[in-house]
Each structure stands twice: as C-alpha cells, then as structure tokens.
C-alpha positions as CSV (number, residue, x, y, z in Angstrom):
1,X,15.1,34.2,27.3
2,X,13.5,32.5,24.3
3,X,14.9,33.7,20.8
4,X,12.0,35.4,18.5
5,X,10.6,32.1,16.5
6,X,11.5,34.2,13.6
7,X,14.9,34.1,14.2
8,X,14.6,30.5,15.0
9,X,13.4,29.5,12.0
10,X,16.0,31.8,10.0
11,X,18.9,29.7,11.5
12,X,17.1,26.8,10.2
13,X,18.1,28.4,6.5
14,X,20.9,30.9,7.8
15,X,23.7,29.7,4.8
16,X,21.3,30.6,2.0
17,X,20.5,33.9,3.6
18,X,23.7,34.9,3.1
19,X,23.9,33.7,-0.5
20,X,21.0,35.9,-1.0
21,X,22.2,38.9,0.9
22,X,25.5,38.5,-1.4
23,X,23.5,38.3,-4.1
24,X,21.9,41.1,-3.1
25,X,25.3,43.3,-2.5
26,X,26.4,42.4,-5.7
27,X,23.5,43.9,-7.7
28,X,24.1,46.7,-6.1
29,X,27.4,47.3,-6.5
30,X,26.9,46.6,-10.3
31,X,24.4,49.1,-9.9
32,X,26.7,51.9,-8.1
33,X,29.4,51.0,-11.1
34,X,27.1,51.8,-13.4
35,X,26.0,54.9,-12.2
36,X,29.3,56.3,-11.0
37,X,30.0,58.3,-14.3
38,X,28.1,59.7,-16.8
39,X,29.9,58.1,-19.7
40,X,30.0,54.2,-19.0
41,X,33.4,52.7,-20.3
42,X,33.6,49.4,-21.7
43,X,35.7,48.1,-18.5
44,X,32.9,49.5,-16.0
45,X,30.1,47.8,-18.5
46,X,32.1,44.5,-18.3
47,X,32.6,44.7,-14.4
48,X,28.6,45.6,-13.5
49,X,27.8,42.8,-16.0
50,X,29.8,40.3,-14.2
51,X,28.8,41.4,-11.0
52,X,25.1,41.3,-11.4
53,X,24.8,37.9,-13.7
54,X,26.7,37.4,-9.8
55,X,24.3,38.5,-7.9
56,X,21.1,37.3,-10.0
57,X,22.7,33.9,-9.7
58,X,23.5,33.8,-6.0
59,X,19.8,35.3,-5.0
60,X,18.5,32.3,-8.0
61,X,20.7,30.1,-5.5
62,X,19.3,31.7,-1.9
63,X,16.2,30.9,-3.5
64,X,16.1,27.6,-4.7
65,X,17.7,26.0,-1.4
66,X,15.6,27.5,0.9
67,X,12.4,26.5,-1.0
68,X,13.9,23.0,-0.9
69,X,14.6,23.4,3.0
70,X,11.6,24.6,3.7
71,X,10.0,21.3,2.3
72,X,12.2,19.5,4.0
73,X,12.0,20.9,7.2
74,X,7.7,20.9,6.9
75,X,6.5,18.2,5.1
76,X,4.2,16.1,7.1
77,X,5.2,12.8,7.4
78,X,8.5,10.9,6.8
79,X,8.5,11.6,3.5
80,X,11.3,11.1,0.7
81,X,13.0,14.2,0.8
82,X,13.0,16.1,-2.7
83,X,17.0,16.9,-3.6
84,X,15.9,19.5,-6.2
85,X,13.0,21.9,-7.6
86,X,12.7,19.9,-10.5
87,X,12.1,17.0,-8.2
88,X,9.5,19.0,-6.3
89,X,7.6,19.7,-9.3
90,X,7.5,16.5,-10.2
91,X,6.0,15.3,-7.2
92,X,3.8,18.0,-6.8
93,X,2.8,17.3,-10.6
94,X,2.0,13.7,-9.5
95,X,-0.2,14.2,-7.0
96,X,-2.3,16.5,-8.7
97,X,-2.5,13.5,-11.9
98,X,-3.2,10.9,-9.2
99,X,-5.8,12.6,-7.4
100,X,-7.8,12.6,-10.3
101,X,-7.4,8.8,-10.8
102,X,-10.4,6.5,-9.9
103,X,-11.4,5.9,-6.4
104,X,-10.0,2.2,-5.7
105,X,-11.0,0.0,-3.0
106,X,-8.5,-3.5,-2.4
107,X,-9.8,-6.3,0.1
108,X,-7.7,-8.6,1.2
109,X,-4.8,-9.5,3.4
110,X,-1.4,-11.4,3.3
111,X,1.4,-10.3,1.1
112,X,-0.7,-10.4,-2.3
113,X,-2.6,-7.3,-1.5
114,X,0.6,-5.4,-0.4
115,X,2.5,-6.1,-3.5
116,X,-0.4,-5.0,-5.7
117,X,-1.0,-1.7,-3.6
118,X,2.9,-1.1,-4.5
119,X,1.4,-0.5,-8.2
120,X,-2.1,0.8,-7.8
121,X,-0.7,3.7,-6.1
122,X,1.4,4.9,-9.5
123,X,-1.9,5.1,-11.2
124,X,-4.2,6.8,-8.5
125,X,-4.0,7.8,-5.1
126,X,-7.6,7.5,-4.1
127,X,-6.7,3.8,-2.7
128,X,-8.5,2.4,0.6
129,X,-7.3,-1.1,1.3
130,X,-9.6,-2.9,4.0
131,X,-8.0,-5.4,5.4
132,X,-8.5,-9.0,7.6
133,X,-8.1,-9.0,11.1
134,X,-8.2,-12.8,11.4
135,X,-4.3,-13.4,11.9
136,X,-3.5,-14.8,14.8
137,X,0.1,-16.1,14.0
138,X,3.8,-15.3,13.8
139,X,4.7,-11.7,15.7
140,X,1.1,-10.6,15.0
141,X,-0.6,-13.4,16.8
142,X,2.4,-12.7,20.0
143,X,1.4,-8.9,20.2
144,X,-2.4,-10.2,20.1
145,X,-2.4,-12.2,22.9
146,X,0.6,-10.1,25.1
147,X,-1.3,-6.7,24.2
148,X,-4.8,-7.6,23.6
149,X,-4.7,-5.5,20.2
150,X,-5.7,-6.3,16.7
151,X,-3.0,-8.3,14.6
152,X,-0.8,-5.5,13.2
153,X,0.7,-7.1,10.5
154,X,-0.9,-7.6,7.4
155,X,-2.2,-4.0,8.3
156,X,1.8,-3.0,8.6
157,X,2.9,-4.1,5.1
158,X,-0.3,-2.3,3.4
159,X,1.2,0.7,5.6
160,X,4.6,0.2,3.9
161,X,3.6,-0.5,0.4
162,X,1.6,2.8,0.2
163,X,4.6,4.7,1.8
164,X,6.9,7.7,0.6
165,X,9.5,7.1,2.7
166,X,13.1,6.6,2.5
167,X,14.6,3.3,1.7
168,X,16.0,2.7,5.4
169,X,12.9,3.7,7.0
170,X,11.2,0.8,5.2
171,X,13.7,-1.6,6.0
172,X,14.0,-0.5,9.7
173,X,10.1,-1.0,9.7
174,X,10.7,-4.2,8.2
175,X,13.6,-5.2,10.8
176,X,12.6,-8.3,12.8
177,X,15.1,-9.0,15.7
178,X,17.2,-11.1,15.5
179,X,17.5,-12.6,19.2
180,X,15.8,-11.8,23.1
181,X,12.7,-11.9,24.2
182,X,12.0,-9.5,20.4
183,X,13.4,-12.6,18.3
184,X,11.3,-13.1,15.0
185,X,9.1,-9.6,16.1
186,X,8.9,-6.7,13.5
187,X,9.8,-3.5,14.5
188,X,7.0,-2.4,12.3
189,X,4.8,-4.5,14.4
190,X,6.3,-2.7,17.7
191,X,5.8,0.7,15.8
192,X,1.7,0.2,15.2
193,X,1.2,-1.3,18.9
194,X,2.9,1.7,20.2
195,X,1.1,3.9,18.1
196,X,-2.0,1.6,19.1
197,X,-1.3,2.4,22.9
198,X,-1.7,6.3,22.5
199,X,-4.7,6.2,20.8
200,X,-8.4,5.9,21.4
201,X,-9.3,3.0,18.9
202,X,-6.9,0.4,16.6
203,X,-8.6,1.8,13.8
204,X,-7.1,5.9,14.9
205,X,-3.4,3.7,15.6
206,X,-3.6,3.1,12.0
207,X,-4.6,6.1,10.8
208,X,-2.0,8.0,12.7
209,X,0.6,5.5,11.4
210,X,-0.5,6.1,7.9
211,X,-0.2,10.3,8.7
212,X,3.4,9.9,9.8
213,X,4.2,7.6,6.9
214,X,2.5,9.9,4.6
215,X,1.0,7.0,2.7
216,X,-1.2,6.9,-0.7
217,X,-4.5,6.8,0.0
218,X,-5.7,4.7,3.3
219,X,-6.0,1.5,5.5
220,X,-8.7,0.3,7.3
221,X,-8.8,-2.8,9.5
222,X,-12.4,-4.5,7.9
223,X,-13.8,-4.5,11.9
224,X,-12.5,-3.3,15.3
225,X,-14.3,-6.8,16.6
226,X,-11.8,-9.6,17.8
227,X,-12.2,-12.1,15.7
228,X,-11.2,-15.2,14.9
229,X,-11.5,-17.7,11.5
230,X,-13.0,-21.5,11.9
231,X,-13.0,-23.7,9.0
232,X,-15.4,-27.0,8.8
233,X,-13.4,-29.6,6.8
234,X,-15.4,-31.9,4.5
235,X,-14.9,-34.3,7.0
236,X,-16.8,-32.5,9.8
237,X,-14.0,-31.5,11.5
238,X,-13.4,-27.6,12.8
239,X,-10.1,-26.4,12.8
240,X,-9.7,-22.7,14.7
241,X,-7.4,-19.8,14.3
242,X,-5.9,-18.5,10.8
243,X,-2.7,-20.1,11.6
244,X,-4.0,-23.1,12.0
245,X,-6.2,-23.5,9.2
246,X,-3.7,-23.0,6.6
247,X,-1.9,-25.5,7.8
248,X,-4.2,-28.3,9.1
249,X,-3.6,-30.2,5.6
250,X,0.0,-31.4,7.4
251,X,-1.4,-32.8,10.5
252,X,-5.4,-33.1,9.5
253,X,-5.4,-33.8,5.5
254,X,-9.1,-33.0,4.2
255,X,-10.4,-30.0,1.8
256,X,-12.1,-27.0,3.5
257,X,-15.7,-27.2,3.5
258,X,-16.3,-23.8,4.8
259,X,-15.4,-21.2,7.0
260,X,-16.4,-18.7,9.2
261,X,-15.8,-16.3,12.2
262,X,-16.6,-16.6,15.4
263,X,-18.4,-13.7,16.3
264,X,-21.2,-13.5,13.4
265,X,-22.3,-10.5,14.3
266,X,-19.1,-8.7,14.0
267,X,-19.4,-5.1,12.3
268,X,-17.5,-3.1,10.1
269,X,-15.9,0.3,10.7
270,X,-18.5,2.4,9.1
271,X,-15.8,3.8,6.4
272,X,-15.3,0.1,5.0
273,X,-18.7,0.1,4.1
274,X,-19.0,4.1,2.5
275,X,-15.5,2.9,0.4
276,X,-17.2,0.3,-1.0
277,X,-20.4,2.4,-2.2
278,X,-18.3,5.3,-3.1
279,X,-15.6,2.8,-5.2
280,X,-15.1,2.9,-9.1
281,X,-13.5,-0.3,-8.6
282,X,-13.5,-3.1,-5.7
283,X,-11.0,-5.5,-6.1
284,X,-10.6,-8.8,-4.0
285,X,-6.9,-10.5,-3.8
286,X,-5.0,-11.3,-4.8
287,X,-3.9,-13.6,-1.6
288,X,-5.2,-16.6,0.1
289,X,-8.7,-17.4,-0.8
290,X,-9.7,-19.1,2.5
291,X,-7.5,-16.5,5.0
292,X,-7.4,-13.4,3.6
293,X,-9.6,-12.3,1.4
294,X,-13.1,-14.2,2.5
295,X,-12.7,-13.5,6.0
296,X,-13.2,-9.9,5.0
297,X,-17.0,-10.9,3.3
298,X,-18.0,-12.4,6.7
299,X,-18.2,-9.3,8.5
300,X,-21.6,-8.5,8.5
301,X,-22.5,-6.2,5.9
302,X,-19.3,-6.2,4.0
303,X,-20.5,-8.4,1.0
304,X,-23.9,-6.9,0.8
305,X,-21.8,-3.5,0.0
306,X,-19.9,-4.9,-2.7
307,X,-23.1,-6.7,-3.9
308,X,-24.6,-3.1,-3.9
309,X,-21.7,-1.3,-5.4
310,X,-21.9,0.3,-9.1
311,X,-18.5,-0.2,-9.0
312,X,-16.5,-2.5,-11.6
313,X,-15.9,-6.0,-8.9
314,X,-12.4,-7.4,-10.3
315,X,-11.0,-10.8,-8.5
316,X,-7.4,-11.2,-9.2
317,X,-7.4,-14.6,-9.4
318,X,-4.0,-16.4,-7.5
319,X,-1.6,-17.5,-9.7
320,X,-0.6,-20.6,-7.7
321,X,-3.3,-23.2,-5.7
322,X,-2.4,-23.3,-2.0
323,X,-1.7,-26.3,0.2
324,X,-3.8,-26.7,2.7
325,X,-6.5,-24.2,1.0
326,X,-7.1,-24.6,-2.5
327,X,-5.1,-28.0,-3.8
328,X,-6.7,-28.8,-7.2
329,X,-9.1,-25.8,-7.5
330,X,-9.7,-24.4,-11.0
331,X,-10.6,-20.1,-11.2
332,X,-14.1,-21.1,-11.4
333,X,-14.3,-22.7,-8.1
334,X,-12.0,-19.7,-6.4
335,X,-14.8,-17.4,-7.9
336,X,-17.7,-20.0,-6.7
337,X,-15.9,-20.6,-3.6
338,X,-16.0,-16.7,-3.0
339,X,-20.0,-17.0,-4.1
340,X,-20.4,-19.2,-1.8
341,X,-19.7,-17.6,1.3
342,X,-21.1,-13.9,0.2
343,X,-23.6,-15.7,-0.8
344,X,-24.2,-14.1,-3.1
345,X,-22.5,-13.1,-6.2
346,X,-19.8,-10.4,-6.0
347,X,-17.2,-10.2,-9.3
348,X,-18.0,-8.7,-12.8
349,X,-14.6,-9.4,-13.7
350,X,-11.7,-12.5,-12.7
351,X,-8.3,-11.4,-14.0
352,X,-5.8,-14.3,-14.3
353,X,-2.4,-15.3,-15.2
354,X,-1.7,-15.9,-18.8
355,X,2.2,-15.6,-18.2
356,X,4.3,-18.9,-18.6
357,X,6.4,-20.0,-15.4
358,X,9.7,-21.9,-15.5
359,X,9.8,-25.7,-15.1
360,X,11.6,-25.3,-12.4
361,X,10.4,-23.2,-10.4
362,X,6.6,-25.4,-10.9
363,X,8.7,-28.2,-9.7
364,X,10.0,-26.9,-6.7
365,X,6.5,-25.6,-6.1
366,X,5.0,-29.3,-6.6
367,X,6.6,-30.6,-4.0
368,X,4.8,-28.6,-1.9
369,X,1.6,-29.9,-3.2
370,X,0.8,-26.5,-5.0
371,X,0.4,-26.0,-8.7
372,X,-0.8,-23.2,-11.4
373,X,-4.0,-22.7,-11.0
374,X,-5.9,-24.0,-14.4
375,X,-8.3,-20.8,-16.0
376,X,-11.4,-23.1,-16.9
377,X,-12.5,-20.2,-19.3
378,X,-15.9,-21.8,-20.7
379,X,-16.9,-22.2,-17.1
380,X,-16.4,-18.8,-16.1
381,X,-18.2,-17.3,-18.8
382,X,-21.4,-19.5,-17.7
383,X,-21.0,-18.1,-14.7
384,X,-21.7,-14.5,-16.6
385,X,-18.3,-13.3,-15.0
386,X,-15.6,-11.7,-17.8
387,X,-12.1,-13.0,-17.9
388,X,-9.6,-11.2,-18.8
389,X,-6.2,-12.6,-19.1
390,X,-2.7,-11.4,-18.8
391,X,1.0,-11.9,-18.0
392,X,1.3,-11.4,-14.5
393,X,3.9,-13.5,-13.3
394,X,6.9,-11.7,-11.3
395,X,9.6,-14.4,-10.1
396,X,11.6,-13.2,-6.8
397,X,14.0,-15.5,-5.5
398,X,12.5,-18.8,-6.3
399,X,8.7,-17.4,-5.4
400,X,6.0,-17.3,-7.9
401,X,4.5,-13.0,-7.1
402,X,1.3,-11.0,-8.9
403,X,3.8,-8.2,-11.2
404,X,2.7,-5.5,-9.4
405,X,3.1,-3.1,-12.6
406,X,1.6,-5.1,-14.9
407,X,-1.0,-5.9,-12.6
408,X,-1.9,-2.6,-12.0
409,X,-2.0,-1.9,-16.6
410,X,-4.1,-4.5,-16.7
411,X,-7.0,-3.5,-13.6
412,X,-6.5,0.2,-15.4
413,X,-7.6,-1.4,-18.9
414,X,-10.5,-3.5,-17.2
415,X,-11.8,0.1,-16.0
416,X,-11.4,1.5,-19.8
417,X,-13.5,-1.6,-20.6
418,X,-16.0,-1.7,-18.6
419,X,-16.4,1.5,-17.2
C-alpha cells in the first residue's frame, strides 16, 4: 500500500518538523508557566522567557531549513543549490535585475562566443546565442558521421557557459575519456546525443539540455540543415569541411578567397530569425572569422535579419589573426571580409583590443604564424562603422582569451552610447 504523498513529502523534511514541533512545545510550556499563578515571580518570568526566546528560535530554525529544502528538493534543473535564505534572496534578487536587462543576441561559434556568454549573462539574462553547425571535427565530427546528428559541440560549451550548475557537473560535462573506443569524446557531447535520441528535432535536444541545466537565456543551432563549409582559395582551389579549412594553410598555403555552404538554400530555425528582429543588441564573435561566425550569415535569411534589425550590430573584433584564416588581416578587412559575404553591411559598431600583450607570449604566438591584429582606425571610420576600444585581453596558460568581464562592461557601455 502506497504511503499518502503527503507523508512522503514530510519525510523529505522530517528533522525540521521536529525542530518546529519543539519549538512549538516550548512556547507553550512558557505559556502554561506564565499562567500557572496569578502573581508571576521573577524565577517563573525568567524560565517562560528562556523557554519561548527557545521555542521562537527553534520554529525560526523549522522554518528556514525547510524553505531551503524545499528549493532544493524542486528547483528545475541542476541547479547550484542555495546553502542559505540570504543566498536565496540573492538569487531570486538577480533574476528579477537580469530579466530586465536588454534582449541580447550572440552569433558565432568556437570557444570565443562561449567565454563571452560567461559574462553577458551577469549583466542580463535575455541571451539567445545562435550558433554554427558547420563543425565536422574532433568528437563532434565522430558523433556526426556514427549518429547522423548535428555537431554537438560548440552548441555544448554555449550550454555550459550559460549554466547554474555545480562545479563538478561542469567538469563531468567537460570529461573527455581518456582511452576505449570513448578516447578524446566528451561526455558532454554523449549527454546532447542522448538527449538528441529522445527527442523529435536537434533543435528540442538542445532545448531540453538547456531545461535540465537551467541555463541563462537560450541556444539555438543557426539551421537544422546538414551542412557543410567550402572555402575557394585565391588560387582556385576548394577545400571542404570546417576541419579542414582551418588547416589547409599547412598542407595547401594560399589565403581564403571565399566561402560558403553547400546546401545554399539551407534555412534557419524560425526563432534565429524573430531573435534577431526582437534583439537590442546582435553581436558577432568573437571567434574565427571564416568558421564560426560567417558560416552563421550564409544561412539564407540570417544576414538580411541582422541587416533589418534596429538593434545596435557590435563585432568583437579577434584579438589575434589566425593561421590558416586571417594571417595579415587588419580590423577593417575582418569587418569587410564579414561585408563581403552578407553582402551587405551588418556592424554599427567593431569593438577591439586596446590591451597590451606580453612579449612573450606574441612570440610564442609568431611561431605559429599568428599575430595581434593591427586596429586600422582611419579605415574603419570610412567605412562609417564606430570603434570603440578597450582592454580586453585575459592570458590563460600561455593563450591570448576576450576578458569575459571586461568584455561584457564594455558591449554594456556601447548600448549606453548608442542606444
């Protein structure tokens, strides 16, 4: 015979039940003290004043836990789990401030975007990230071809960077295996194409994935098409698959003339196109010019929306050029590369790095054939684009990263500007 569910659930918070119903027998008792005898002595006064600043404080106790508990136990989502009501209120304070915060759309892909959205969503929670669907290497590109699904992870560390989870959930998410048949795969990775296999569309797999990781704001994959990126080099040559392209310079040398997808026609989810209309700000990068963030503006209909937009366009111009994508290009021809293929132009505003970076670490990055990317500011302004410029530069173990604080002070200032 099944237990009443309201006993079930009392279990659930049985030990502060009984700090309240002690509470509770200790008021009384102050109370029968009291009223015992007519004339109240100072000892009886003493007694029922001790006993109910008791019983107050075990029923303030019964009280307080359970409320946590109860969070605890229902919340949706792994969430962080609050340790106190102060830390409750804090959070519930939060949300309220950040739901009132601009409506923010980020397009892009790689690790740039996911390191910015890390920021953005301490200043509002109305985020959308759309994201590529062109990767077609590492465990993403496996899980494409094995599972026939859309590459899950650029999608994965958005996913993880909007999170409110506990520290070891992100790193289990993180986990890649270490040896098997699994060696080099991210559990994270294994997580979405599971989710992916009980749902009706890639785009739901996310969605859920984002529910269960209560995340700020949401991620959309830019289409539901397979695609896959083709770059013309200067040369004439094509060079297929993401993968591929950003490392053709190794066994093909030549500058990218173009590129494209190869399904033209490929459309966008529906939302992708409504978050761009309904943005205050649309903000493209930061991350690999060719790879990740122009791949996004060849799904049909994608750049015409940002085109349309009244919202303020920012490009967060890389910090770095790229080997194999970008050697040599100033900010101006990121922005008129971008131009290019939208065909159209698409940025008010190109936010660069201001910030100095130590010799050595541009040394160890020149021997890669990559170096800071020179802000041609005159040029910019002829292109009737503002620049703003800032310190932006975040050094992690040898690698030159976007801040993703400062980054996200400076994009709020841009919207005091020009808003």
């Amino acid at each position: 015979m099944k237990s009443p569910k309201w006993f079930q659930i009392g279990l659930k918070f049985k030990k502060w039940l009984l700090s309240g119903i002690l509470g509770a027998v200790l008021l009384l008792l102050a109370m029968l003290i009291l009223l015992k005898d007519i004339d109240v002595g100072p000892v009886q006064l003493g007694a029922s004043i001790v006993l109910a600043v008791l019983g107050i404080y075990f029923i303030i106790l019964c009280f307080r836990n359970i409320f946590i508990k109860f969070v605890n136990v229902y919340s949706s989502g792994i969430l962080r789990k609050p340790s106190n009501v102060r830390e409750i209120g804090d959070v519930i304070y939060k949300r309220k401030v950040l739901s009132m915060g601009p409506k923010i759309v980020a397009i892009g892909g790689g690790t740039g975007i996911s390191s910015m959205l890390r920021g953005l969503k301490e200043y509002t929670s109305n985020i959308t990230a759309i994201i590529t669907v062109a990767d077609d290497g590492g465990g993403s590109g496996t899980l494409r071809n094995d599972l026939g699904m859309l590459p899950p992870g650029d999608i994965r560390n958005c996913l993880i960077a909007l999170a409110e989870t506990e520290p070891v959930m992100e790193r289990l998410l993180n986990y890649r295996f270490k040896e098997g048949s699994l060696k080099g795969q991210s559990f994270g990775n294994l997580f979405l194409a599971a989710m992916n296999g009980i749902s009706d569309s890639f785009e739901q797999a996310v969605k859920h994935m984002g529910q269960v990781l209560a995340v700020t704001g949401r991620v959309l994959p830019v289409t539901e098409d397979n695609i896959y990126l083709v770059a013309e080099l200067e040369d004439g040559t094509y060079v297929r698959g993401e993968s591929n392209i950003g490392h053709h310079h190794l066994t093909h040398p030549g500058k990218i003339k173009r590129v494209m997808i190869d399904k033209p026609g490929a459309t966008p989810l529906p939302q992708v196109i409504q978050a761009i209309h309904d943005a205050d700000i649309v903000i493209l990068g930061p991350g690999s010019l060719y790879t990740s963030i122009i791949p996004n503006l060849l799904v049909d209909g994608v750049a015409q929306a940002v085109f349309e937009t009244r919202a303020i366009r920012i490009y967060v111009c890389n910090i770095m050029t790229q080997p194999g994508e970008t050697e040599g290009y100033t900010a101006s021809e990121h922005i008129r590369t971008l131009f290019e293929h939208a065909k159209r132009q698409i940025v008010d505003v190109c936010l660069v790095n201001n910030g100095k970076v130590p010799s050595h670490i541009l040394r160890k990055y020149a021997d890669d054939g990559a170096a800071q990317v020179k802000v041609d500011a005159d040029e910019i302004k002829r292109m009737g684009i503002n620049l703003v410029e800032r310190n932006l530069v975040k050094i992690n173990n040898d690698l030159i990263r976007h801040d993703p604080q400062n980054l996200t002070q400076a994009i709020a200032d841009i919207y005091k500007m020009y808003s």
